[in-house]
Backbone and ligand atoms as CSV (ligand in chain L), in Angstrom:
chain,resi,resn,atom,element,x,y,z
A,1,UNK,N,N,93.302,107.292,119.310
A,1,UNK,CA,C,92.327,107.236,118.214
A,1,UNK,C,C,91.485,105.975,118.348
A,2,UNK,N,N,90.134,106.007,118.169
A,2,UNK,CA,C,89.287,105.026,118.374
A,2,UNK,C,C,89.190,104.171,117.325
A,3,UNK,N,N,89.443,102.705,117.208
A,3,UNK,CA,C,89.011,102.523,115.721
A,3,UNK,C,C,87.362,102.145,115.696
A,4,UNK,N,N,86.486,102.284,116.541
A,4,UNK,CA,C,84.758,102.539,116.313
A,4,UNK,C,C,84.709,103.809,115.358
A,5,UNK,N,N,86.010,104.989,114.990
A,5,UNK,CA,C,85.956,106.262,114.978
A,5,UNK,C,C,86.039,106.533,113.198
A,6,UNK,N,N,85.072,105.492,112.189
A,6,UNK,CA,C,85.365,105.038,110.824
A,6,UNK,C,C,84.748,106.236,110.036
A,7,UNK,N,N,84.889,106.679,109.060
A,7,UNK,CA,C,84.894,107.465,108.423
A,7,UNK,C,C,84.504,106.383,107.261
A,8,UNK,N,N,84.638,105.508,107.063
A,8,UNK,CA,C,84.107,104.907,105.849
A,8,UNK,C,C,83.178,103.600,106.552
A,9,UNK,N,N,81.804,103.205,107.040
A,9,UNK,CA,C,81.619,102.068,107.596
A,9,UNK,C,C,81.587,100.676,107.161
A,10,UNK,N,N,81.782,100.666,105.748
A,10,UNK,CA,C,82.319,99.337,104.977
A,10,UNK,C,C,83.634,99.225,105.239
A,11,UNK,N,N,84.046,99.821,106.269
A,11,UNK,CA,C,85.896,99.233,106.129
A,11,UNK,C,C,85.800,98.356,107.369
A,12,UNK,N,N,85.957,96.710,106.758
A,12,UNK,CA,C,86.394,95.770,107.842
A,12,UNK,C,C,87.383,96.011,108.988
A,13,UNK,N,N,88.699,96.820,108.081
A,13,UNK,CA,C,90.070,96.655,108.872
A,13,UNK,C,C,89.784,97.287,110.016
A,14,UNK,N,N,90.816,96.713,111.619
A,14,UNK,CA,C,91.621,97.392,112.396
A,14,UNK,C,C,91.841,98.401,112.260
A,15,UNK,N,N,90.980,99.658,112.287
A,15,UNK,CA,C,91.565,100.969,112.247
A,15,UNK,C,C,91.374,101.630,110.483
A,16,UNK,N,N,91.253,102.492,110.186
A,16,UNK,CA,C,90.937,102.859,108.715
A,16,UNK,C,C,91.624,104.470,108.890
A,17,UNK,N,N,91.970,104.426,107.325
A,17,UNK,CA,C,92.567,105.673,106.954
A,17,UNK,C,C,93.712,106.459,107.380
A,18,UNK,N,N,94.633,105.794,108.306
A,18,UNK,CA,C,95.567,106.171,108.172
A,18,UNK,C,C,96.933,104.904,107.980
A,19,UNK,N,N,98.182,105.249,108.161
A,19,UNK,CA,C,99.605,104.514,107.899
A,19,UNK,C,C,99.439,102.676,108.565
A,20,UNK,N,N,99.413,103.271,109.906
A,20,UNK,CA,C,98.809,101.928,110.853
A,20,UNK,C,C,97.842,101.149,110.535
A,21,UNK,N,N,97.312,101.592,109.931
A,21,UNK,CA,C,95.645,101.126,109.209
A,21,UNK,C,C,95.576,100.526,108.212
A,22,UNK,N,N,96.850,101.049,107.434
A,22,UNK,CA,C,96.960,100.222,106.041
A,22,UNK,C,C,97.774,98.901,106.244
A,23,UNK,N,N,98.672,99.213,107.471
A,23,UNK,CA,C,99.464,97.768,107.291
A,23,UNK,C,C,98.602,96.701,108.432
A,24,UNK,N,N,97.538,97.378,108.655
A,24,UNK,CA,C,96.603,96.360,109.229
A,24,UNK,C,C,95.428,95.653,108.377
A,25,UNK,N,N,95.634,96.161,107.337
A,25,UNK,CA,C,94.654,95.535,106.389
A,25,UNK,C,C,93.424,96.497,106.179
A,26,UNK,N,N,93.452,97.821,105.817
A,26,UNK,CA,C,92.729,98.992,105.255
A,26,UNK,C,C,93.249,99.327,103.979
A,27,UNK,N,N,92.469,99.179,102.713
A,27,UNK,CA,C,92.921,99.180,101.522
A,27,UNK,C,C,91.933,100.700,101.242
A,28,UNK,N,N,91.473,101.296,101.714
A,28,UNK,CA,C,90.692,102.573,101.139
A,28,UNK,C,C,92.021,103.229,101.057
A,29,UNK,N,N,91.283,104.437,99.613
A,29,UNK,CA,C,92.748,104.826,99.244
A,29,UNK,C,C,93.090,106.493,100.686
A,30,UNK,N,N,92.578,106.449,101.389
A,30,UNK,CA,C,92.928,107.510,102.194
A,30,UNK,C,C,93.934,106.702,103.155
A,31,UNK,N,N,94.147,105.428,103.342
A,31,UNK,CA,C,95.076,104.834,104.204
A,31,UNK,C,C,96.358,104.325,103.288
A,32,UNK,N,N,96.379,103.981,101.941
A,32,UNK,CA,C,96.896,104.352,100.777
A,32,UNK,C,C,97.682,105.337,100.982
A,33,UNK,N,N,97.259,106.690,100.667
A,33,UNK,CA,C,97.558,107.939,100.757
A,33,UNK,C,C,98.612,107.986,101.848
A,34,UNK,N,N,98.061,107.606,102.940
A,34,UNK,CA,C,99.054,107.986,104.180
A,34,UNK,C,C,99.725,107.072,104.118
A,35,UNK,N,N,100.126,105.541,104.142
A,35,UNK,CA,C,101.372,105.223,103.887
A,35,UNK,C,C,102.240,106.012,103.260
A,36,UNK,N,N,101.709,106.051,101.811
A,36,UNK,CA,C,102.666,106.493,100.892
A,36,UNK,C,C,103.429,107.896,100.929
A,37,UNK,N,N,102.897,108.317,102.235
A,37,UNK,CA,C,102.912,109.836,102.098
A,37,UNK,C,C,104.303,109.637,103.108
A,38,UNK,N,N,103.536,108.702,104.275
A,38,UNK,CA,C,104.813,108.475,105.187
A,38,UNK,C,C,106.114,107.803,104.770
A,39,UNK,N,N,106.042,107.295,103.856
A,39,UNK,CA,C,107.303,106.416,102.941
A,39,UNK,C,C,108.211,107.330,102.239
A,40,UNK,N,N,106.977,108.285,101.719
A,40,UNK,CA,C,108.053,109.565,100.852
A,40,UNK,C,C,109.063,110.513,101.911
A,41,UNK,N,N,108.035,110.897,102.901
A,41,UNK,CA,C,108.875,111.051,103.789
A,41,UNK,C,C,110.011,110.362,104.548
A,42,UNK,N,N,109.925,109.636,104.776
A,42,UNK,CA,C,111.010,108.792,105.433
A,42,UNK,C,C,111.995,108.547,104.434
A,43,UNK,N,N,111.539,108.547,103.231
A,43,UNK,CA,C,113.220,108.207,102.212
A,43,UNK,C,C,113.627,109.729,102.405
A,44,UNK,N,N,113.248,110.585,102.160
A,44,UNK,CA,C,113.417,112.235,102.136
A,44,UNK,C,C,114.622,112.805,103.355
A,45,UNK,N,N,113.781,112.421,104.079
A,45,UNK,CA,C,114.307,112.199,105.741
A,45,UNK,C,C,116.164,111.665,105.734
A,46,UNK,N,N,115.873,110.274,105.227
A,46,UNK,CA,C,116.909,109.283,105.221
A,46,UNK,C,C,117.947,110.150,103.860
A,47,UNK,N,N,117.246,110.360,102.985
A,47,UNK,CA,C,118.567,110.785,101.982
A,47,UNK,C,C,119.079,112.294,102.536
A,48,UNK,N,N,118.442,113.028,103.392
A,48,UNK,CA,C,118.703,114.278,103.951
A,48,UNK,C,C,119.993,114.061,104.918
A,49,UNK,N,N,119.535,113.001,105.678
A,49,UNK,CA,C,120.520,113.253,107.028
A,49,UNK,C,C,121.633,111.682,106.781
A,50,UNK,N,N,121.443,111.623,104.951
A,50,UNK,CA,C,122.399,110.352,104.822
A,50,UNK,C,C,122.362,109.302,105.799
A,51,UNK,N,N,121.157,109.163,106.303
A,51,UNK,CA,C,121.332,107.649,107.419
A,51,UNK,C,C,121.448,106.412,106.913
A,52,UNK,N,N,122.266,105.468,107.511
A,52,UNK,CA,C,122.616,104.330,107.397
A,52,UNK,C,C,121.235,103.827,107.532
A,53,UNK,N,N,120.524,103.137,106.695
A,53,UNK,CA,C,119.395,102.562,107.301
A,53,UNK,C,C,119.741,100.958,106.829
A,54,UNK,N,N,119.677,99.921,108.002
A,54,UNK,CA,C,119.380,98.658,107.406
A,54,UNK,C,C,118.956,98.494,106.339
A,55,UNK,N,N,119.316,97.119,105.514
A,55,UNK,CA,C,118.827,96.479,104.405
A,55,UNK,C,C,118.525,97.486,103.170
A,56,UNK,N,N,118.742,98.860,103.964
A,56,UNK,CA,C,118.891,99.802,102.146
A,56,UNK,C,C,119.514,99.223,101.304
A,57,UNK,N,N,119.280,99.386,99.737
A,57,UNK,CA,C,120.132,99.079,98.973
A,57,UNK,C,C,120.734,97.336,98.547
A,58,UNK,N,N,120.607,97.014,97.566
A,58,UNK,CA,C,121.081,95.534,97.419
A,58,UNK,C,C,122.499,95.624,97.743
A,59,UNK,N,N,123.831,96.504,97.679
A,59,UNK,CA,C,124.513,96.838,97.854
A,59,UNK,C,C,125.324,96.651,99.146
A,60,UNK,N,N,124.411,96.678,99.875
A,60,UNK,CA,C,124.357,96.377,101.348
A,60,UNK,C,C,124.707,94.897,101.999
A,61,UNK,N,N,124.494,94.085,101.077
A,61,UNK,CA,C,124.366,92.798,101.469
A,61,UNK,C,C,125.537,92.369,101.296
A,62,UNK,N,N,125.853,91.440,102.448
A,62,UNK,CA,C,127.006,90.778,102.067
A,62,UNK,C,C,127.216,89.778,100.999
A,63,UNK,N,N,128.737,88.981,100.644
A,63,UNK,CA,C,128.845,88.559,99.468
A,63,UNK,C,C,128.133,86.862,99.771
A,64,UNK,N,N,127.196,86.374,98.929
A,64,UNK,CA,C,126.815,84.935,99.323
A,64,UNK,C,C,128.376,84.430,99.444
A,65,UNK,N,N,127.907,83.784,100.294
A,65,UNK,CA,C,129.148,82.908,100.530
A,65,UNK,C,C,128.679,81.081,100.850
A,66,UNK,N,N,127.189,80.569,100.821
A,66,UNK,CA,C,126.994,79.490,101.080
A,66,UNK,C,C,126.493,79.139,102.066
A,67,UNK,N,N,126.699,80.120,103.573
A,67,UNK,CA,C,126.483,79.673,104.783
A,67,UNK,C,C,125.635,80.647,105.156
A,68,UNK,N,N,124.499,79.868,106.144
A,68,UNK,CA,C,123.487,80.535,106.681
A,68,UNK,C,C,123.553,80.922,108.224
A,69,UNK,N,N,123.811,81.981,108.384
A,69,UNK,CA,C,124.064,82.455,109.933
A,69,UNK,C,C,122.810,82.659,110.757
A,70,UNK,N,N,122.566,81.725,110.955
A,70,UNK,CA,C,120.830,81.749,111.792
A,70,UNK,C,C,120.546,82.822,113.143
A,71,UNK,N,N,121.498,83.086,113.618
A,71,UNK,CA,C,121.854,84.161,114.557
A,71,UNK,C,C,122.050,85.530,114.291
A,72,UNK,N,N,122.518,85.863,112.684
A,72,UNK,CA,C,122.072,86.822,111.748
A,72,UNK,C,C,120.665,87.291,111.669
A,73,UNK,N,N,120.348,86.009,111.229
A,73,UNK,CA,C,118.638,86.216,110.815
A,73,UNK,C,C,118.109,86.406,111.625
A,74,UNK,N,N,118.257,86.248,112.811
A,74,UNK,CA,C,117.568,86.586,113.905
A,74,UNK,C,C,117.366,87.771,114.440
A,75,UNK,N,N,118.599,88.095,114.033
A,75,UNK,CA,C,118.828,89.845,114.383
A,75,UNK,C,C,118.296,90.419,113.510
A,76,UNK,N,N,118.290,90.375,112.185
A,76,UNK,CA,C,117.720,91.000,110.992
A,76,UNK,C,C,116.160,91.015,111.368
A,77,UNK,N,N,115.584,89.863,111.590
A,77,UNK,CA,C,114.120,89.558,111.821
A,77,UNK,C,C,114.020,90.530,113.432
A,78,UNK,N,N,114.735,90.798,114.254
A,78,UNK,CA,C,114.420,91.405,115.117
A,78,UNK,C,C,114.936,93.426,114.943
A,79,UNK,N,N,115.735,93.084,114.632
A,79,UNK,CA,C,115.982,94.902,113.684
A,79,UNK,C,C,116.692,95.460,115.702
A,80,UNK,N,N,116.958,94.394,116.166
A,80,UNK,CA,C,117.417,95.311,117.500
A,80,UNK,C,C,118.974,95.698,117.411
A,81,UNK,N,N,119.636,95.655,116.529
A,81,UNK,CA,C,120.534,96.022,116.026
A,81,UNK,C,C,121.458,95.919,114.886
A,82,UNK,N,N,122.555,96.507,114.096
A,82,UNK,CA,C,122.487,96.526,112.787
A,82,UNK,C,C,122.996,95.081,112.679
A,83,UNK,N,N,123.197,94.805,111.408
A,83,UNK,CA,C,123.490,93.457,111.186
A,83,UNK,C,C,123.761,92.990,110.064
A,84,UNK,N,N,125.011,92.750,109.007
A,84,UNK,CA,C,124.991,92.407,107.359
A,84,UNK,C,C,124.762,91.056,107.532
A,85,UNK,N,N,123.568,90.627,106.413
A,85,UNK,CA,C,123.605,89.680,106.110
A,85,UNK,C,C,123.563,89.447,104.046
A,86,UNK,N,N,123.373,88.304,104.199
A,86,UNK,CA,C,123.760,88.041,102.679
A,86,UNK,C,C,121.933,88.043,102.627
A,87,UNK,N,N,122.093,88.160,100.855
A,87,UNK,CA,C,120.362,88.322,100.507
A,87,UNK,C,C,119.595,87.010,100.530
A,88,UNK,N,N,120.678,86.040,100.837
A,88,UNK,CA,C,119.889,84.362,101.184
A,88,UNK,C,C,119.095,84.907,102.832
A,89,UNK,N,N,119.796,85.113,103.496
A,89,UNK,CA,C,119.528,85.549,104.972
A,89,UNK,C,C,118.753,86.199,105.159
A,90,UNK,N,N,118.816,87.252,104.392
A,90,UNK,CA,C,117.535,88.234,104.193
A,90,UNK,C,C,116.786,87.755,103.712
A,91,UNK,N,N,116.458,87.226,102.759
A,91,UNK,CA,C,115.045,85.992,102.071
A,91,UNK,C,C,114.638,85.335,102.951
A,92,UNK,N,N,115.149,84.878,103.915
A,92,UNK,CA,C,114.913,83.950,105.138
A,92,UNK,C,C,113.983,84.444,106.275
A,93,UNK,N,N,114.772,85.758,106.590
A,93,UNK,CA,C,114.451,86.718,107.636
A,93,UNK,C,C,112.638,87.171,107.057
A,94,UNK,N,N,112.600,87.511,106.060
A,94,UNK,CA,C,111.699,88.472,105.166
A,94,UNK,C,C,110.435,86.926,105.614
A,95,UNK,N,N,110.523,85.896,105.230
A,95,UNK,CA,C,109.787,84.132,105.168
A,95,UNK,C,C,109.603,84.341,106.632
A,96,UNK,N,N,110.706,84.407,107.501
A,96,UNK,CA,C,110.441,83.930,109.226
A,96,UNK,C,C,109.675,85.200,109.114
A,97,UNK,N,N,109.212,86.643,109.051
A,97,UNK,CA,C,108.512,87.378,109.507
A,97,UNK,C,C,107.509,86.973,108.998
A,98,UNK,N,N,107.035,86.864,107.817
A,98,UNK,CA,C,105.754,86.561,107.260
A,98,UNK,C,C,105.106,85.253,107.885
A,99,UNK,N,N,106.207,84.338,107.904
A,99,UNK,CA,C,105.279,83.218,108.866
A,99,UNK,C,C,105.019,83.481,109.961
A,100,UNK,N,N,105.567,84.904,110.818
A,100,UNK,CA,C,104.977,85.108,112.201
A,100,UNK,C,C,103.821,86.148,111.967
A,101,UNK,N,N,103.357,86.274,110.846
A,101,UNK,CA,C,101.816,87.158,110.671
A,101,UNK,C,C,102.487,88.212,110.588
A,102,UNK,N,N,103.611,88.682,109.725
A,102,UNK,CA,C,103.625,89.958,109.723
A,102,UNK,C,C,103.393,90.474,108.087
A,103,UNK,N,N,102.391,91.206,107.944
A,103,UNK,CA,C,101.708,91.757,106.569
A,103,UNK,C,C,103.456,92.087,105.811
A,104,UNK,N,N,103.540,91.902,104.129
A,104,UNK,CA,C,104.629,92.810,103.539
A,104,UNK,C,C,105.036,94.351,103.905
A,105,UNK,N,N,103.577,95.148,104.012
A,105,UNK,CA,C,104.035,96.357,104.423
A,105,UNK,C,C,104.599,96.743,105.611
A,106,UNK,N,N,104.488,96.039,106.638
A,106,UNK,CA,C,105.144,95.973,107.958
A,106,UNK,C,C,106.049,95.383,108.146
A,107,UNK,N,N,106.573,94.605,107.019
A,107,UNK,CA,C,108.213,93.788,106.900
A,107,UNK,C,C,109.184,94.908,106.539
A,108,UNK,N,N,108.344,95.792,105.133
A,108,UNK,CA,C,109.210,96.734,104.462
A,108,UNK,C,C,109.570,97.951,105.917
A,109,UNK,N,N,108.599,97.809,106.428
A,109,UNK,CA,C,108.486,99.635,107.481
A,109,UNK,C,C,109.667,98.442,108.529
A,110,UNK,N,N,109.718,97.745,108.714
A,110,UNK,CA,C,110.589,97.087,109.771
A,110,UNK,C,C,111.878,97.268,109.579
A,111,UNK,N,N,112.133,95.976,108.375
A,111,UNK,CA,C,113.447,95.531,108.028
A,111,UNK,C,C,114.141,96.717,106.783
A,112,UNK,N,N,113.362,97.785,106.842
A,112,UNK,CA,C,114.080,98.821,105.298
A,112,UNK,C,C,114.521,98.198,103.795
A,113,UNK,N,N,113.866,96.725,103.664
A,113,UNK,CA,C,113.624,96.060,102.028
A,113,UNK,C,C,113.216,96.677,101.831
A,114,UNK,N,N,113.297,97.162,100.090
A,114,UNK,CA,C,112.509,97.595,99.407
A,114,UNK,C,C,111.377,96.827,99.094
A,115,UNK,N,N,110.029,97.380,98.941
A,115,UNK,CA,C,108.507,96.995,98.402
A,115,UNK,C,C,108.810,95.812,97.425
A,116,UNK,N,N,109.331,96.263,97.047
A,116,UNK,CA,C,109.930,95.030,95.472
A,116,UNK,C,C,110.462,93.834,95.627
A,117,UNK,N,N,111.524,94.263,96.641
A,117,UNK,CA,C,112.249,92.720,97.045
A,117,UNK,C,C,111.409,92.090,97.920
A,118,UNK,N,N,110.554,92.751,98.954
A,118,UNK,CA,C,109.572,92.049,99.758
A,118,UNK,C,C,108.606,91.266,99.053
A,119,UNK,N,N,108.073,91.651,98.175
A,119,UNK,CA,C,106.832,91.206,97.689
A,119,UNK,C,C,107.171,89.891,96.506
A,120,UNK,N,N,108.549,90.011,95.987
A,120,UNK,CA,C,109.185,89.277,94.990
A,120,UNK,C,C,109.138,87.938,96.168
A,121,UNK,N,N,109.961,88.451,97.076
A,121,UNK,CA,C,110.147,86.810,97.529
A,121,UNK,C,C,108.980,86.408,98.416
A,122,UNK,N,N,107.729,86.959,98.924
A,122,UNK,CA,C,106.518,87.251,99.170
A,122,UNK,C,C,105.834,86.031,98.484
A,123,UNK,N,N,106.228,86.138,97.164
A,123,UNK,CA,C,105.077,85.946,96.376
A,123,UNK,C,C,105.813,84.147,95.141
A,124,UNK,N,N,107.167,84.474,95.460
A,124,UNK,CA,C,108.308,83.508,95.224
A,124,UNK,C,C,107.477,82.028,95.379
A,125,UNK,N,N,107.481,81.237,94.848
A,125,UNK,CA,C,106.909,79.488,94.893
A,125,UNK,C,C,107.415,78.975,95.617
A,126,UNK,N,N,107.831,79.108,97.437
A,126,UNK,CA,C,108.102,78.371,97.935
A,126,UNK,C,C,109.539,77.747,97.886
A,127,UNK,N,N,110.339,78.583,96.960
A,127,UNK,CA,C,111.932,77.783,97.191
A,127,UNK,C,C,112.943,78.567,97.803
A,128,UNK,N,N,112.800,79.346,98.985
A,128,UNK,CA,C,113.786,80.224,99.485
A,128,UNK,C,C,114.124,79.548,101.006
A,129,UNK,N,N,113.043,78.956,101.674
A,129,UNK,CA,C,113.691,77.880,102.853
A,129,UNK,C,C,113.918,76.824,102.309
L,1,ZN,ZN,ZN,89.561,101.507,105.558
């Protein structure tokens, strides 16, 4: 797909109107649309075939315990395999992606946080490192 190939020519972003497009910074609501469309699906998907998905669920997290496993976070921030961490770790992980330029919506499609917890500590004053 070309992104010269715009359907709207006021759209600045990388690509417009679809999933990829939105987490590149396309706010028209037809790239809207297709996230959200692909999100419904994928929980649909996931509650169908009961998959274990990373970072589902607060539930998931291990119990704080005080200590920060930086070798955790690493894995979490890299998603190359599963990995419990506590929700300090995950706050961490969620901070190290965003400081490497990665948009919220491409943290959530990564690491399987929910929208909510991403954007909470997203948007948090600076006291989670
Ligand atoms: Zn657009």
């Amino acid at each position: 797909m070309s992104y010269n190939n715009k359907t709207n020519p006021a759209c600045t972003a990388l690509g417009h109107g679809g999933k990829r497009s939105y987490e590149r910074g396309c706010e028209c609501p037809e790239a809207l649309d297709a996230y959200r469309t692909f999100k419904e699906r994928q929980r649909e998907y996931n509650r169908k075939y009961n998959r274990d998905v990373l970072g589902k669920g607060e539930a998931r997290y291990l119990p704080e315990d005080g200590i920060v496993d930086e070798i955790a976070v690493e894995i979490f921030m890299s998603q190359e395999r599963k990995v419990r961490v506590t929700e300090r770790e995950r706050d961490l992980a969620i901070v190290g992606l965003a400081a490497r330029g990665w948009s919220g919506a491409s943290i959530v499609d990564h690491t399987g946080v929910s929208e909510r917890i991403v954007a909470n500590i997203l948007t948090a004053p600076g006291d989670v490192a």
